[in-house]
C-alpha positions in Angstrom: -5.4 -1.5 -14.7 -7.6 -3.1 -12.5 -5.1 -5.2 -11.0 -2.8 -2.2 -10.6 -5.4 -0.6 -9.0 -6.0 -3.1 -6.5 -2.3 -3.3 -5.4 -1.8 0.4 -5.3 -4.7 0.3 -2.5 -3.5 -2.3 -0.8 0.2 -0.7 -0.9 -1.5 2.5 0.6 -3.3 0.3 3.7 -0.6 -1.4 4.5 1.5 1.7 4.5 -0.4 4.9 6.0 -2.4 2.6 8.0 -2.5 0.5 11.7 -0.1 2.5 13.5 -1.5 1.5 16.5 -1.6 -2.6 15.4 2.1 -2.2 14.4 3.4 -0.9 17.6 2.6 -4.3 19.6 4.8 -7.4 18.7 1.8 -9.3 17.6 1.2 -6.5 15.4 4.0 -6.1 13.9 4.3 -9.6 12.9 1.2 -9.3 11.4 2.6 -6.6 9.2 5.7 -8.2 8.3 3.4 -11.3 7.2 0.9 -8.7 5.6 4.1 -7.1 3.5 5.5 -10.2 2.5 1.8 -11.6 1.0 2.0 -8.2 -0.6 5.6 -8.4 -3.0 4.4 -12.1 -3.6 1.3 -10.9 -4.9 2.8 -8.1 -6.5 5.6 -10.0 -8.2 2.9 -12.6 -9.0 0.3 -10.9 -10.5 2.7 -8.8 -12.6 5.7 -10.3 -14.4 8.8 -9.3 -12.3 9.9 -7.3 -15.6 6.6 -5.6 -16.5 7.0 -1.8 -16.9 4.9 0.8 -15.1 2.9 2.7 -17.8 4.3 5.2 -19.6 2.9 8.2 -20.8 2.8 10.7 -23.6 4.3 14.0 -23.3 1.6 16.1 -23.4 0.3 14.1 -20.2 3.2 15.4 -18.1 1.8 17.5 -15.2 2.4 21.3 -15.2 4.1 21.3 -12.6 6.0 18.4 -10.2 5.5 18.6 -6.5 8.8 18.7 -4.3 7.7 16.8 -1.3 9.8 15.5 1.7 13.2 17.2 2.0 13.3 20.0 -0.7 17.4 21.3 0.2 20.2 19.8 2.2 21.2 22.2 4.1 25.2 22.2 4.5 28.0 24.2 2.9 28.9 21.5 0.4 25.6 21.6 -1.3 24.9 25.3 -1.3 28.5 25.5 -3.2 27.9 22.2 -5.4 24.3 24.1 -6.6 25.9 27.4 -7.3 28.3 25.4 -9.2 26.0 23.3 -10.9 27.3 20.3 -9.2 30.5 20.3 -11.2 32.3 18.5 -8.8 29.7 16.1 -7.6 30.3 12.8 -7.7 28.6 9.0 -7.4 29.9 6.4 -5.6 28.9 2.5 -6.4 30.8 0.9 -3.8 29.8 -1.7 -1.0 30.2 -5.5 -2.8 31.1 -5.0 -5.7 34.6 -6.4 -7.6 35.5 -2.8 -9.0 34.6 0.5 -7.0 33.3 3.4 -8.6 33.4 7.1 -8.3 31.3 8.8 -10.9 31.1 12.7 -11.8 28.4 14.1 -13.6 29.7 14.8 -16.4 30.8 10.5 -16.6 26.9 9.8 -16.0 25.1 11.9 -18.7 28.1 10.2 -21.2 26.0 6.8 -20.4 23.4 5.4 -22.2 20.4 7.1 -20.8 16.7 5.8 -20.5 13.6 8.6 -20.9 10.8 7.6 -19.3 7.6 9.2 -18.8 5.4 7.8 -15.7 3.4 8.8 -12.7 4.9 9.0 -9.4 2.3 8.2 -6.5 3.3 9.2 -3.0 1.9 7.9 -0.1 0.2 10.8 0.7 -2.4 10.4 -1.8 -1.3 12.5 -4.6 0.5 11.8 -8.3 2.2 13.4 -10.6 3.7 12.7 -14.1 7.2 13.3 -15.1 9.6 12.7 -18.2 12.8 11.4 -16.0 16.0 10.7 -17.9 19.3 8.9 -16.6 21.0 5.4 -16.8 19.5 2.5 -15.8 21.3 1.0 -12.1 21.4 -1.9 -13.7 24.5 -0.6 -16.3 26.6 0.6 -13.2 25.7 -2.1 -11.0 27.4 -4.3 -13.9 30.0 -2.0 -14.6 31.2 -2.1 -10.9 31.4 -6.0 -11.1 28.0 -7.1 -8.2 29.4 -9.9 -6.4 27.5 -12.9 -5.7 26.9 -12.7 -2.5 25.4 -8.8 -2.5 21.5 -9.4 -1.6 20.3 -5.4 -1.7 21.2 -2.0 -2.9 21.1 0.8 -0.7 20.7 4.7 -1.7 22.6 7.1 0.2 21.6 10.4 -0.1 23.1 14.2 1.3 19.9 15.3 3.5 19.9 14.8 6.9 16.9 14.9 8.5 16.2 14.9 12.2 20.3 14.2 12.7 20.4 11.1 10.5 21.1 10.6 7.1 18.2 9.7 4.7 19.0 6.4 3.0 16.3 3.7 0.7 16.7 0.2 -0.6 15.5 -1.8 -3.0 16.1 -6.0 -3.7 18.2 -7.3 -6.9 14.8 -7.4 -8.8 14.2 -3.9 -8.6 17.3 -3.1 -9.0 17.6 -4.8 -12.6 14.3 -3.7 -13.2 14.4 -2.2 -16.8 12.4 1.4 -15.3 15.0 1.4 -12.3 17.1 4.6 -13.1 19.8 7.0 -11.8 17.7 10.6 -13.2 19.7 13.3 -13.8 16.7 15.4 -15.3 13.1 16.4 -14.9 10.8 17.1 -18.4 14.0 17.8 -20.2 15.8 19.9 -17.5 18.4 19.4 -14.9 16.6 18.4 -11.6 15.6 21.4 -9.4 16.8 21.3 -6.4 13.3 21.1 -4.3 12.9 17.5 -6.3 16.6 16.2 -5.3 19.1 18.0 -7.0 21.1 16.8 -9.0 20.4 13.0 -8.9 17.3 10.7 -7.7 16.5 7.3 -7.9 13.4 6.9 -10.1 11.7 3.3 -8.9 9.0 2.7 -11.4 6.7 0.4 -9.7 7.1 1.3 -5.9 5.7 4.1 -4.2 7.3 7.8 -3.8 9.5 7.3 -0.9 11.2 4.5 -2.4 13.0 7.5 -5.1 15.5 8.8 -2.8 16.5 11.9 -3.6 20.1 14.4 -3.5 22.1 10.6 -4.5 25.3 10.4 -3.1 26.5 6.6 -2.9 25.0 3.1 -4.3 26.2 0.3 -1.8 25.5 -3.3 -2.4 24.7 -5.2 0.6 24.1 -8.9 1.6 21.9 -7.7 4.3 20.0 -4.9 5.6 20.2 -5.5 9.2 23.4 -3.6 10.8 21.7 -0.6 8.6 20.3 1.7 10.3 17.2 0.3 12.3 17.1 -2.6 10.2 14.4 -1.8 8.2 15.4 -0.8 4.9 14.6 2.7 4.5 14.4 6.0 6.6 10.7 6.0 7.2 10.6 2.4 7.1 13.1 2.6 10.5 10.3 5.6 12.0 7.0 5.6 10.7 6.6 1.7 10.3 6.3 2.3 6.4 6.2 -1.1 4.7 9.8 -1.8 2.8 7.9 -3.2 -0.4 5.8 -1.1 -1.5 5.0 -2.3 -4.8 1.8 -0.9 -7.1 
């Protein structure tokens, strides 16, 4: 615990913190150097495998906060949430040997993981959840990952400030055994306000790494042509670190 502890605080500094320090080229080097020590340590300190505590369910909080987008505001979801996203679908695409498209319906018939764990957002609040889906790892095998794919990035529905939200993670979060595609919240179908009707679930990373309203998993060999280059939405505009690991 202690050692979680300690990288949770130094996930929070590195992330919510030296705005101004990042915004000179010195700077930022300084943080790219500061985030890299960090995943070493991280990954160090904690076997690349090791599960986030889970929890009982009478530990689940009473309620779980929507934060960050909590709708996606176009015609195709409005009529996809009346209809209980019947016709949604999930795409595994990008390099991979055999291209998916999967409906709902095809992603509940998985094998499905329930976890119970705490998510800890940036902000400085938690709360625990009961998340159930398959783990990425099962459709990143079924779609055949090629060899040279490096990183999987989450496309999601909302749009916010005219681009498209979008998260990424490396191949060892990606396999990790917690690393999820949730379909439901404490036993229910997701609500919409926490990312309707799927969200990644990234055990042992901070709450922007969980995209929500999943559209499309797309394995890369590098991050750079994507949007800023950074990784991540906030990552590309608020100089959020890409690992961010506790």
């Amino acid at each position: 615990m202690k050692r979680r502890a300690a990288l949770a605080g130094i996930a929070a500094l590195f992330t919510g913190a030296c705005s101004k320090i990042a915004d000179s080229k010195t700077g930022s080097a300084l943080m790219d150097a500061a985030e890299n020590w960090h995943m070493k340590a991280h990954r160090a300190l904690a076997n690349r495998q090791a599960l986030a505590r889970e929890y009982a369910p009478e530990d689940r909080s009473p309620t779980f906060r929507a934060n960050g987008s909590r709708t996606v505001d176009t015609d195709y979801y409005r009529e996809q949430l009346t209809n209980r996203f019947a016709d949604w679908t999930l795409e595994v695409r990008g390099l991979v040997r055999t291209p998916l498209s999967l409906s709902m319906e095809e992603l509940r018939a998985l094998p499905q993981r329930t976890q119970i764990t705490r998510h800890d957002c940036v902000e400085g609040w938690s709360a625990i959840g009961e998340w159930t889906g398959p783990q990425l790892s099962l459709l990143l095998d079924q779609a055949g990952l090629m060899e040279e794919a490096n990183f999987i990035v989450f496309r999601c529905a909302d749009n916010l400030n005219g681009d498209d939200y979008y998260e990424s993670v490396d191949m060892v979060d990606a396999y990790h055994p917690q690393t999820i595609v949730a379909h439901k919240l404490n036993g229910e179908d997701i609500p919409e306000g926490n990312g309707a009707p799927l969200r990644m679930r990234i055990e042992r990373q901070l709450g922007y790494k969980h995209p929500k309203y999943l559209t499309a998993i797309e394995a890369v060999a590098s991050l750079d042509d994507i949007g800023a280059g950074k990784g991540g939405y906030w990552e590309d505009r608020a100089d959020y670190q890409w690992y961010a690991g506790i």
